[in-house]
Every structure is written in structure tokens, then in C-alpha cells.
N, C-alpha and C positions, 0 to 999 in steps of 0.2 A: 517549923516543918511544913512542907508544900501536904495539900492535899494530897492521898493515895486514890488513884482509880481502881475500884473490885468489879471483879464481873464475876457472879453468879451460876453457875450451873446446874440446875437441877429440874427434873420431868414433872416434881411434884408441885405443882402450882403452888399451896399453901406453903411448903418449906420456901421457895422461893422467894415467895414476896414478905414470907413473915422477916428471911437475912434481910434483903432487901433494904425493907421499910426503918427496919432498926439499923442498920450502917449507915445509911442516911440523916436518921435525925442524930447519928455518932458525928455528922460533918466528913463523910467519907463522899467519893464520886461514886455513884454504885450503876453499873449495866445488868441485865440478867438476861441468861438465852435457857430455853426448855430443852434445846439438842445439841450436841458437839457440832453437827455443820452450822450452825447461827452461832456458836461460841465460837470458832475458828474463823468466824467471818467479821463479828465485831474486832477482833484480836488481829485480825489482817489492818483494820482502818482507825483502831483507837491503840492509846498507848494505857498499856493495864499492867498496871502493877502488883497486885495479886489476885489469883483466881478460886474463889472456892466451888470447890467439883464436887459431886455426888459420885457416886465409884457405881450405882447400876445405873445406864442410861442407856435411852435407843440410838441404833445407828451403831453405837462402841462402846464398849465400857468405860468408867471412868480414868484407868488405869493407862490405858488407848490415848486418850482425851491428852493424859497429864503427859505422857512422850512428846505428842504431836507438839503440844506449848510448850514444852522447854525445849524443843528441838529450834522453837522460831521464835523465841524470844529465853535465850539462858537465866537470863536474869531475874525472870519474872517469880515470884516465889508463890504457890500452890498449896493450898489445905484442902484435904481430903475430907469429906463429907459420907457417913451411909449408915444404913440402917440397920447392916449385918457387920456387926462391929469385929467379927474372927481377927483374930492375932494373926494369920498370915495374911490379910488383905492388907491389915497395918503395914505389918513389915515389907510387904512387897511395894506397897504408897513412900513407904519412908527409902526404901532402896533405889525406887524410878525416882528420886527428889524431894518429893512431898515435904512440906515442913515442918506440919503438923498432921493431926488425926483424928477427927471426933465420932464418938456415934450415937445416931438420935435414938431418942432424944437429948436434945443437950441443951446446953445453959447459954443464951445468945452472949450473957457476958463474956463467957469464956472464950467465944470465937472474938469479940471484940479486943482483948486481952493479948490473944495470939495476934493478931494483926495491928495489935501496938508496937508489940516486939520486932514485929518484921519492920513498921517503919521506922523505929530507932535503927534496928541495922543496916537498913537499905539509906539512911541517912548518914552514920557512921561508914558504910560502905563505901559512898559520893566523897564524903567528904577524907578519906584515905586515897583515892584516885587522884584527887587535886593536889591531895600533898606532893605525891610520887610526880608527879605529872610536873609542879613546880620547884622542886627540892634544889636540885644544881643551882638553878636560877638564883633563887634563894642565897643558897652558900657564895656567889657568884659577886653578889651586891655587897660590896665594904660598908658603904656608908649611905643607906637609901636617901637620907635625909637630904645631904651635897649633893649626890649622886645626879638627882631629878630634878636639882637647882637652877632656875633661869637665871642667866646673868645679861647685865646687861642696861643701857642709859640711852639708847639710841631713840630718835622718834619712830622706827619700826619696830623697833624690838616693844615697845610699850603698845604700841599698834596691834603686835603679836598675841600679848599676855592679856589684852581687851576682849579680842576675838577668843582665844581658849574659854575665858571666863564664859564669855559668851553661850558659845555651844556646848560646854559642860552642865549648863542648867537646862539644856534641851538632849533630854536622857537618852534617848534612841535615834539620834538623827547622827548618821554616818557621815564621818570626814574624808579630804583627800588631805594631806600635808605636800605640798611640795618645795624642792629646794632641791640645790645642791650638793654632792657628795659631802659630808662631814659639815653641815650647817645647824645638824642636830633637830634632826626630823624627830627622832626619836624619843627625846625630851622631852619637846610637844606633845608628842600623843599621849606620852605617861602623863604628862601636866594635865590635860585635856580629864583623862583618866581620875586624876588625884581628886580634880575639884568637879568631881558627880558625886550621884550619890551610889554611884558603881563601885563607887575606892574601896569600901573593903571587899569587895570580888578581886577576882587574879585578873591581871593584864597578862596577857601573852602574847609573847611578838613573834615574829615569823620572818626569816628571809626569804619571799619566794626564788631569789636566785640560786639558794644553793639545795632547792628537791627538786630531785630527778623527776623526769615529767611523769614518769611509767607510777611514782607513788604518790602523787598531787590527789588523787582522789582517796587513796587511803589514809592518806595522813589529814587531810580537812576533815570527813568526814566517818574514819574510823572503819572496823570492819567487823562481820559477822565471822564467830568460829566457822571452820571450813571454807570461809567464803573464794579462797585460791591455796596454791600450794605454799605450803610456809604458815598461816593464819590456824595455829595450833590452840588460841581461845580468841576469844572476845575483847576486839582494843577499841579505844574511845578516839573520836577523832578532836582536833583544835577547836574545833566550834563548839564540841559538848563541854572539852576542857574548860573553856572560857566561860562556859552558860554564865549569865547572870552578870557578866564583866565585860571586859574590851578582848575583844582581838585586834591586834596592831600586826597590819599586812606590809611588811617592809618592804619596796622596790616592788610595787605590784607592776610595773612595765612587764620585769621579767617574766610574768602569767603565761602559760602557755593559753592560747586563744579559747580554743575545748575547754580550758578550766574556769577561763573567764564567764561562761555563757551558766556553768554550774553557777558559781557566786554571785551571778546575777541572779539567779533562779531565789537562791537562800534568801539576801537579802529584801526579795519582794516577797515570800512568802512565808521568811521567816520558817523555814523547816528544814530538818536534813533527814538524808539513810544511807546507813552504814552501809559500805559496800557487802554484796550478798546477801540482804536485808529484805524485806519489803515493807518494814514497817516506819512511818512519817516517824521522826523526832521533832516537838516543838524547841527552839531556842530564843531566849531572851538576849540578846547579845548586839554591842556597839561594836559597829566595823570603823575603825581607822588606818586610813593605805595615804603610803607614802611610793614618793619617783624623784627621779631626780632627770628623769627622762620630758621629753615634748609628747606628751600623750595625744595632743592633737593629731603631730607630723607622723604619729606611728596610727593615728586613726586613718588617714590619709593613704599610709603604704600598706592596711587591710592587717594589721598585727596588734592595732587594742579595737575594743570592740567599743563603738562610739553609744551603746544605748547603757552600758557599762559606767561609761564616763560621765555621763549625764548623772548615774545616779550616784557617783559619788562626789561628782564635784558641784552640788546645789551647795554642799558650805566645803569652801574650800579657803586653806589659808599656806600664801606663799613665802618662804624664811628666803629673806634678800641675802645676797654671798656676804661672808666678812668685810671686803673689799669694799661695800657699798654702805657699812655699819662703821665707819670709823669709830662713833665715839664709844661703841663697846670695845675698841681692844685694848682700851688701856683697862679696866674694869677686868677682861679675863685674865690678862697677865697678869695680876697684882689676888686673883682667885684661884687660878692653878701655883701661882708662887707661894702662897700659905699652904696651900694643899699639900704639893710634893715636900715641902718644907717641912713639915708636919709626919708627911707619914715620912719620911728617909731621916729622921731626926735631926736635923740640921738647921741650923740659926737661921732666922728669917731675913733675906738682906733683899734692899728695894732694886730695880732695874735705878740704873746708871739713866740722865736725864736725854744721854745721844742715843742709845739704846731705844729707850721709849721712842725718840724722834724719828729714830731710823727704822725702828717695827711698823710704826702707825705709817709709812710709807710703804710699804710693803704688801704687795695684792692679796698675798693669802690663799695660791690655788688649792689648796686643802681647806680653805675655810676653819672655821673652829678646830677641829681634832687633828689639823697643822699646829696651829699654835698650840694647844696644848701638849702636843709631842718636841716642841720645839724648847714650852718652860721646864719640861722633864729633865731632856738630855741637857739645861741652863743650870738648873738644882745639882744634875749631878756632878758637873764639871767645877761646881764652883768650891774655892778651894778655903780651908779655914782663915786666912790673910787678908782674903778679900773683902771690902768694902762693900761692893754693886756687882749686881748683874750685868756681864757687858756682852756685846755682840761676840766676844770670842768664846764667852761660852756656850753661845748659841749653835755657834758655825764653826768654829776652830780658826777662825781673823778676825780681823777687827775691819779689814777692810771693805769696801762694797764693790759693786760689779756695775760697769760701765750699763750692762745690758740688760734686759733680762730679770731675775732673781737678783733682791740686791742684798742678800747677804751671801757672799762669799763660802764655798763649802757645800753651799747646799745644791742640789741636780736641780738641774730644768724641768722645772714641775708644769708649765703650760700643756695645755691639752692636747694642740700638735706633736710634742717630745712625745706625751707619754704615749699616742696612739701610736707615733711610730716604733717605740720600744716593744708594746704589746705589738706589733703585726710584726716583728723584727721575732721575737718569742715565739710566737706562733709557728711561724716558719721554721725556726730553729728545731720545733719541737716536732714535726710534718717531719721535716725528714731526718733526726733521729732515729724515727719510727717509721720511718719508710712508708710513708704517707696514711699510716693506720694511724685512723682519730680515735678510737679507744684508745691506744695507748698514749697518740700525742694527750689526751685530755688527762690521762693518770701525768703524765712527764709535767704539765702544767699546775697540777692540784684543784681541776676543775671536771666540770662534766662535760659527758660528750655531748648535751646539749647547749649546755653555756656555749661549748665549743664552735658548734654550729653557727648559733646563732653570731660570736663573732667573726667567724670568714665569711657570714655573708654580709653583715656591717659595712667589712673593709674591701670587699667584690675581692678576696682570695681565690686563686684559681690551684688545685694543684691534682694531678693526673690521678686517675682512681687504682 
């Protein structure tokens, strides 16, 4: 259990120091203020985890005192302290929050006892949030073991698994992963992740491309009750969720710029606050961000922030396309072939030897999570008679294609095609909607700032 910070409140000097002195040699953090405005002022600039209050004090009564604290920090749990121990001061201490109640004199074990209690729960408490916070995820993963398995023979790909090892033993120094779409950035940073000594904390990943910009600050960093309309308690943002583990920032390109200059903030100072807050939260936390984007060419056109980039890319490591990995694709094909084999119950039969020859020719504009959509819909096509894996269960021919894609069947996956499809979409979607980008973005299944941002990509023009 982490150390609990107590802060002290009491007028009587000796009551004071005698808590004090003893919570201290307990291994507790202890502050002590003699007036509600020095307890509201340490409580503005430290993080306090319980408070014990005296109930007559100058300035406001205790009672006063214990509002104002859980009004700016909910969470904080509060024991009452006094001299005039009446039954209804109690009950009115236990109704404003309080969580316990003593009256002097009293037994310092006792309060020691009580503020045992509170941090088993305040510990079970954190440790309930994490669960909820990764549960889906959780149910999500079939097989963690395969799942975060590097495959692969390549001299890059060993090159790869050097460097992870690498910066896994350097516990706090943040990554960038770069690569392209479907080269398994994401592997990496869980691998990255696996072999610290962070592994048993949560990894949590994040697409920055698909939160709205308007909730970027709430969801990083969490929010205080009331703090906007909606915010009906007290939520944790990613950064808290993660404490102690990895945050993995997927496609951090997409950042809006304002949120980049936040994150820049965090990871030099290592602190956040909840929106509507004012109080610092420390985090212990490894940033790993992945792009598949030229972060330089976007530092250049004023859309990432170049002092951002510096700080993530002192260890940076880049996953070459399939395309340039020859000698891993026969290693994944013959890896996802057990796999889907295995789970769709079906005989394990090897790719056919033209098959093999005709793949590893094959560029791979999807990289990895091509191919392995590719040995899926191979598994399932393939029929109980059959021998081998052949190209027609890949594609639906056996044939190849003069040009282009050489397996037969499949769309023109080059990156010209597909932009012009997507601005082709765009358009279509524009004037569905009679040139309203809310809606074109709901018609798309994207937001209306994804949206934005690509009509300005492709210099889209269309009448307002």
C-alpha cells in the first residue's frame, strides 16, 4: 500500500503535535495547520488523503471546514475530532461525510486503527476503478499469450525485439513507435510493456483519432463532480487509469495541437488535474505513442508541435512495411494458419509451394493485418478434400494480375486508389447532406473533426 498523506487540524497545539508525532513514527505523511484557512491552503497544493478535523475551530467550525474539503476533493475521507463529544455533533459529522468520530480524550491507537481502515478501502476502492476501467478490454483478449506474440525472422524484425528489450529495462523513458498502418505498432508497445517491470500494471491504449476534440481533456485527464454540464460525479481520466503502467497513445498525429502542448506539459512534470479541479495529481506513468504519419512534414505545416516531438522521439523505434520484411511472411502465414485452424476447428493443411511463391511477391499494402485477413478468409474457404492452401482461396482465382495487386479478386489497395475512394466518399457524403458536415460525418461513421481534417488533406472545396 502507498503511503496515505493526513493533514491535521486542530487550534490546540498539544492535541496537534501529540496526532502528529504519532502518525508519523505510524510511516503515515502527516501536515498539520492550526486554522481552516492554512488547512484549505495546504489541501489546494498537496494531495491529502485523509483529514482529521477538530469540530471547534477559529475562523469556522469544524463542521464548515469538512463541507469545504469534500466539496474540493470528494474523495478525501475526514475524521472528526472534539472535545464536546454530544451525539448530535456526531451525527451531524457522520451526515456532512465524516467517517468516523472520536472525543478527547482518546486512545491515538484508535485513530491509528481508523485510518487503517480507510486505507484498505481507499486501496480496494483504486483498485475497483481499474477493474471497471479495463473489464471489456479484458473479456476483449482470447488469447493474451498469442495475442502479443512477435513473429518473425527478418534482420529487422530482430533489430526490433533488441530495441523493445532495450527501453523496457529503462522504466520511465517514453517511446514513439512508428510504422505503417497495420505493421503492428501496437504489439510493440504491449511487448515494450510486457518486458518492464510495469507488466503487472494495466496497459492502456488509446486511439487519439476517434475522441472528439471537445472531450480530449476530459478523458486524459478526468473530471471533477460538477465541473460542466453532464459531470454528475467524479471520473478518472487515462493517465490516473494507467498510473503505475503504460499509456499507449495510438496515431498520436491525430492530437489536436491544444492537446499536444497539455501532454507535453504532463510528461515533463509528471502531474495532471481533473478538469474543474485545482488540485496537482502526481502520476507514475510510461508514454508510448505510435503514427503512421511524417511528424516531421506535419511539424513543418504547424499541426504537430516540434518540442513535443523531441520529447518523444529521443527513443524512437521504426517497424519497416511487410513489403521490405520478406523473410517474415512466410513465418506469419504458416502462424495465422494454426491460429484460425485451431480456433474454426478445421485440419491444419500447409499453403501449396506456388501459393507461398506467389504471396512473398506480393507488396502487402496493408502490411501484417493484410495478411492476416487474407489467411482467415484462406481457412475458411478451404474445403475438407483439399490438400493445400492455394491462391483461390485467398482471392477466389488462381490467377494473378498483369498489374498492380497480383492476386486476382482482390481491390486495388495502393494508396492513390484508396485516397481517391475516400475523397470519392467524402463527396458523395457532402452532398447527401447538402453540404452539412455533421451530418456528412454521421453518413461516414466518423467525426466531424476527422472530417475536417480530411477535406483539408485533399484541399476539398465545397460551398458553405
Amino acid at each position: 500500500m502507498k503511503k496515505l498523506s493526513i493533514l491535521v487540524v486542530d487550534d490546540e497545539k498539544g492535541y496537534r503535535d501529540e496526532i502528529s508525532e504519532y502518525l508519523s513514527d505510524c510511516d503515515f505523511i502527516v501536515q498539520k495547520a492550526e486554522t481552516p484557512s492554512l488547512a484549505l491552503e495546504i489541501l489546494h497544493s498537496s494531495a491529502i488523503d485523509i483529514a482529521i478535523v477538530d469540530l471547534k475551530l477559529p475562523e469556522m467550525d469544524g463542521i464548515t471546514l469538512l463541507k469545504k474539503m469534500l466539496a474540493f476533493d470528494p474523495e478525501m475521507a475526514v475524521i472528526m475530532i472534539s472535545g464536546h463529544g454530544d451525539m448530535e455533533s456526531v451525527i451531524k459529522a457522520m451526515r456532512e461525510g465524516a467517517i468516523d468520530f472520536f472525543a478527547k480524550p482518546f486512545d491515538l491507537m484508535d485513530i491509528q486503527y481508523s485510518i487503517e481502515r480507510t486505507q484498505k478501502y481507499l486501496t480496494l476502492q483504486n483498485h475497483i476503478s481499474e477493474i471497471h476501467a479495463t473489464y471489456e478490454k479484458l473479456l476483449s483478449a482470447k488469447d493474451v499469450g498469442q495475442r502479443y506474440q512477435m513473429i518473425g525472422n527478418s534482420k529487422s524484425m530482430k533489430n526490433i525485439l533488441h530495441l523493445m528489450k532495450q527501453v523496457a529495462d529503462s522504466n520511465n523513458t517514453d517511446v514513439l513507435i512508428i510504422g505503417e498502418s497495420g505493421t503492428g505498432k501496437e504489439l510493440v508497445a504491449r511487448g515494450i510493456h510486457n518486458l518492464s517491470d510495469r507488466k503487472e500494471n494495466i496497459f492502456f491504449d488509446v486511439n487519439c483519432t476517434a475522441i472528439p476534440e471537445n472531450l480530449f481533456e476530459s478523458e486524459f485527464f478526468g473530471h471533477a463532480k460538477n465541473a460542466f454540464t453532464g459531470a454528475d460525479s467524479l471520473r478518472k481520466g487515462w493517465f490516473e487509469i494507467a498510473n503505475h503502467g503504460t499509456l499507449f497513445l495510438d496515431e498520436i498525429g491525430d492530437m489536436p495541437v491544444a492537446m499536444q502542448a497539455k501532454l507535453l506539459r504532463v510528461l515533463e512534470e509528471r502531474k495532471i488535474r481533473r478538469v474543474g479541479s485545482s488540485k496537482d495529481i502526481a502520476i507514475d506513468i510510461r508514454i508510448i505513442a505510435s503514427t503512421n504519419k511524417n511528424l516531421e512534414e506535419m511539424i513543418s505545416n504547424n499541426l504537430f508541435r516540434k518540442d513535443l516531438f523531441y520529447r518523444l522521439n529521443k527513443f524512437y523505434i521504426n517497424i519497416p512495411p511487410l513489403r521490405e520484411r520478406l523473410d517474415d511472411i512466410v513465418p506469419l502465414l504458416e502462424y495465422y494458419n494454426r491460429e484460425f485452424s485451431l480456433l474454426m476447428k478445421k485440419p491444419l493443411k500447409p499453403f501449396s509451394d506456388k501459393a507461398l511463391k506467389d504471396l512473398q511477391e506480393y507488396d502487402f499494402p496493408g502490411n501484417v493485418r493484410e495478411l492476416k485477413n487474407m489467411v482467415e478468409k484462406a481457412v475458411i474457404m478451404l474445403q475438407s478434400g483439399d490438400t493445400y492452401l492455394r491462391l483461390e482461396h485467398v482471392s477466389g482465382s488462381s490467377r494473378k494480375k498483369n498489374a498492380g495487386n497480383i492476386l486476382t479478386g482482390l481491390p486495388d489497395l495502393s494508396l492513390g486508389h484508396l485516397e481517391t475512394l475516400e475523397k470519392n466518399m467524402i463527396h458523395k457524403a457532402m452532398q447527401q447532406s447538402k453540404n452539412n458536415k455533421t451530418k456528412a460525418a454521421e453518413l461516414l461513421d466518423t467525426t466531424r473533426t476527422s472530417l475536417n481534417r480530411k477535406i483539408k488533406k485533399y484541399g476539398l472545396l465545397f460551398d458553405s
